[in-house]
C-alpha angles and dihedrals in degrees: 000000000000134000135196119198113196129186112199122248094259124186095247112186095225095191097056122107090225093048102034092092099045128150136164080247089168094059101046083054094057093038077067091048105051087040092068080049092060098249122142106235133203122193106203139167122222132343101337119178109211113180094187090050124076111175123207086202134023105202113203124199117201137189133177111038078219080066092051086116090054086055090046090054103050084047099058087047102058091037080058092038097043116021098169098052123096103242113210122185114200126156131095100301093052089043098060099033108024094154089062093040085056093064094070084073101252119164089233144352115228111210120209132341129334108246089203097047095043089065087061139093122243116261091230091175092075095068140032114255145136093192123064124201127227137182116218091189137351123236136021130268080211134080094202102173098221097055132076103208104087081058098047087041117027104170124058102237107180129192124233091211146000099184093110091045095061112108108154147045088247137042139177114217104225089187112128086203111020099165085058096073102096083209092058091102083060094042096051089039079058095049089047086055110026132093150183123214093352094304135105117261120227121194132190129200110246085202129046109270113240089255085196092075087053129125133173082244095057085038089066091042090055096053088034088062085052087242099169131196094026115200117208115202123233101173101157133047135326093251082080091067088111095059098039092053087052092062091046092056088052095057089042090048084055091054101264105143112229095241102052089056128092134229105205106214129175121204135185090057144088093316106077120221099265089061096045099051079055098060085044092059092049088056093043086058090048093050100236141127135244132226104206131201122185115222132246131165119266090249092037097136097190146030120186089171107158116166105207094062131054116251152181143223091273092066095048142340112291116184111242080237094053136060126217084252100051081052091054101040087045096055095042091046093057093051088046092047087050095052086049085046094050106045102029094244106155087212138025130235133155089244093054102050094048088047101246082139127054142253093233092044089050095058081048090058089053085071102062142065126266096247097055088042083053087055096051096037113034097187091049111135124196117220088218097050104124119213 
């Protein structure tokens, strides 16, 4: 029997923090799997002719429900390519809106995780890494209402170790709620100790931790582990920002340095711009980052966003509390606020940021008022600036 195991074409933003460690983690598990069941297996991207190579199944993995397109067209390709081979769809997107997934004209949609797969490890070979991805637990103790896990997982299933499953320097923590485990003291008592040819391993959460369930204890364990770029969530209002700051200072207590944490925010969404500019500007005092996530609803099919022109409703979701300007600003003024945050630049300009000023000049421009910075750069933008 032969498989092929296909991930879409999406349209991955490379450059993005929350997409830059990104693997088809869930193929590589059931290429393992059908592996121990005798099957040839190709792991391919996008739409791949092979002539020597006749699968009995394609297996297509899908993500966002706003790629589904992405999903219909490979589809279409491998039905054309293929005719005789039985063409599944699994994934996010075909887990919260199998109905629609079923209209590309799959053969079947599969919905949630493979259980036999699950218990496998991933076939890394098939692909070219130095970072691994593991998953401490499935599933979330929260019902957040703008997240699909709980759906898709409903039950929180934990791990009581991870320590065989290592198998590399460097690995990306796929939990959406990793302090939930009850077993996480023993796992990052394992990372502490734990390496891999002789070296440390260092890890790093691909999601914002639920800062809630932290404890100074759990603070030193995490540096400890060597976890490294922590994100804290701040998901609701501003009127959070103590207790937000509280978790901040743990981490900082532990020996995590402020601007190498992460405030996880989400945007386009209840909490209108004011307030979150305002959330912006807290994080901006306390010298952190933020990982930002705009949001879309969970059967949104499409998303046509594109920042350098103005758009509707009908190009992508725009919250009825938003406008497609607050979206963009927000979102502008996050990456300018990061680069501030970064390299200790007290403003932000295109000319400084691609060094067409210089370092020394720069310390020059400290000294002076902003009114007297505004007259020698023009672009120049101010983190603190409130809107």
């Amino acid at each position: 029997m032969k498989i092929l195991l296909v991930q879409p074409d999406f349209p991955l933003p490379f450059k993005s923090k929350n997409h830059k460690d990104f693997l088809p983690v869930s193929l590589l598990k059931l290429a393992s799997y059908y592996r121990k069941k005798n099957y040839e297996v190709k792991l391919v991207y996008g739409k791949k002719y092979f002539e020597n190579f006749k699968p009995d199944t394609v297996g297509i993995t899908s993500l966002f429900t706003y790629w589904s397109q992405c999903v219909w067209e490979t589809v279409n390709f491998y039905k054309g390519k293929y005719p005789e081979a039985k063409i599944v769809v699994g994934g996010i997107y075909a887990s919260l809106m199998p109905d629609h997934c079923k209209l590309s004209g799959c053969d079947r949609v599969f919905i949630g995780v493979h259980k036999g797969a699950e218990k496998c490890k991933p076939a890394y070979d098939l692909v070219d890494a130095n970072y691994q991805i593991i998953h401490t637990s499935r599933g979330c103790i929260r019902r957040c209402e703008f997240c699909g896990t709980w759906k898709i997982e409903p039950r929180f299933i934990p791990k009581k170790s991870i320590k065989r499953e290592i198998c590399s320097n460097k690995i990306i923590f796929y939990d959406n709620n990793f302090l939930a485990n009850p077993n996480r003291e023993k796992i990052l008592d394992e990372l502490s100790e734990v390496t891999h040819k002789g070296k440390a391993v260092y890890s790093e959460f691909q999601c914002g931790i639920d800062g809630r369930l932290l404890t100074p204890e759990l603070a030193k364990k995490m540096k400890k582990a060597r976890m490294i770029n922590p994100r804290i969530a701040w998901d609701h209002n501003y009127s959070d920002w103590e207790g937000i700051k509280k978790q901040l200072d743990m981490l900082s207590d532990a020996g995590y340095n402020y601007k190498d944490m992460y405030v996880f925010m989400i945007y386009n969404w209840n909490i209108l711009f004011k307030e979150m500019e305002k959330k912006r500007l807290k994080c901006w005092k306390w010298g952190v980052q933020i990982a930002d996530c705009r949001y879309r609803p969970l059967n949104q099919t499409f998303d046509n966003y594109n920042p350098k022109i103005e758009q509707t409703n009908n190009d992508y979701y725009i919250h009825h509390c938003w406008t497609d300007r607050e979206v963009k600003l927000f979102r502008k003024n996050v990456r300018r606020h990061n680069i501030c945050v970064r390299h200790d630049f007290p403003f932000y300009s295109k000319k400084l940021e691609r060094k067409e000023i210089t370092k020394k000049n720069s310390m020059k421009l400290r000294n002076l008022s902003k009114n007297e910075i505004i007259n020698i750069v023009p672009d120049v933008w101010f983190p603190d600036k409130k809107i």
